[in-house]
TORVEX-972452 format. One record per residue: residue in three letters; x, y, z of N, C-alpha, C, O in turn. Coordinates in steps of 0.02 Angstrom, whole numbers, plus 50000, padded with zeros to 5 digits. Atoms other than C-alpha are relative to their C-alpha. Layout:
<recs>
ALAXYZXYZXYZXYZ...
</recs>
This chain:
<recs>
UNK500604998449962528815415648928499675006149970499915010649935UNK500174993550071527635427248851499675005950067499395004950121UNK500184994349963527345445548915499275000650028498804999549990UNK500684999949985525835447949027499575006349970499945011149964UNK500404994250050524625460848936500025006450068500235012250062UNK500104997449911524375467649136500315000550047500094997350095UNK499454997749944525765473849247499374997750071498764997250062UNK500284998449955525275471749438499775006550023499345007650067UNK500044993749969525315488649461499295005349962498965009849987UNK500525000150044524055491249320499284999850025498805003750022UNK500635004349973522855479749402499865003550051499265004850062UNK500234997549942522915487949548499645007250001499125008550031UNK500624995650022522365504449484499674998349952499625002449906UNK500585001750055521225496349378499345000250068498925004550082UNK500415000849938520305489549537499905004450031499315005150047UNK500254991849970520295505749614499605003149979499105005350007UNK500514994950053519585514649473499314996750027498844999150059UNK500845000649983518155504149491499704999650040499094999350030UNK500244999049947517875504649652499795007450025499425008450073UNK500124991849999517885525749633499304997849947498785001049958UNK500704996050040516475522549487499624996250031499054998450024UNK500475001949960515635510449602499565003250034499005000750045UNK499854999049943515555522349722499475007449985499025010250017UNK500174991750032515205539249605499494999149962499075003649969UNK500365000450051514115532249460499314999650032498915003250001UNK500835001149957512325527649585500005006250002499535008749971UNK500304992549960512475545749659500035004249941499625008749936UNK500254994650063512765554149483499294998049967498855001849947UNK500775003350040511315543749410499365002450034498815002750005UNK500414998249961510365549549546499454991950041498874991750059UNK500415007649975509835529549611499955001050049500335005050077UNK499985000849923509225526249773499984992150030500094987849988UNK500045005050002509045511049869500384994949985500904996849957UNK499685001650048509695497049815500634998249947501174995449940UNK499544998050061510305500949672500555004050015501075004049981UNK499294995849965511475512649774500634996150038501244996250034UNK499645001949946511885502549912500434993149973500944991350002UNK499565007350009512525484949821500385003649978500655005450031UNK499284998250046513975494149701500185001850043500764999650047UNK499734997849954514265503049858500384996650050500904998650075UNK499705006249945514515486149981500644999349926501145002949924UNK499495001850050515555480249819500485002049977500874999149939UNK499454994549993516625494049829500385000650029500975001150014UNK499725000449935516935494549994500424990850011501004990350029UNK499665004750009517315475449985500764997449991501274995450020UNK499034998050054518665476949845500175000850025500514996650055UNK499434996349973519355490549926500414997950060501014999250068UNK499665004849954519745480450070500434994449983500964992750011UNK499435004750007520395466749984500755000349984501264997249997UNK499424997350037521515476049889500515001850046501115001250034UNK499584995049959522115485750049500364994250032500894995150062UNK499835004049948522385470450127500534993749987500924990850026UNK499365004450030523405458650006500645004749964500605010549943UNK499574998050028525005461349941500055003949950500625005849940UNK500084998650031524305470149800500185007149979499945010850021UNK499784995449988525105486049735499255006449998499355012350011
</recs>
């Protein structure tokens, strides 16, 4: 069986991370609108799913 490139545990702060630059990158850019608020729902999303399955 061949090694996965991607631990679970990996993945899971992977998904995090991007849910922090989801979260950070609109308000450093200075966006409003928008452009703020979808990465922001999409963030918040994730972060739920993540919290909510088995996922480490």
């Amino acid at each position: 069986m061949a090694r996965k490139p991607v631990t679970p545990a990996l993945h899971g702060l992977v998904d995090y991370g991007f849910g922090i630059v989801n979260l950070a990158v609109p308000a450093l850019l200075g966006l409003t609108g928008s452009a703020r608020v979808v990465p922001a729902a999409w963030a918040v999303t994730k972060g739920t799913l993540n919290a909510l399955t088995a996922q480490r």
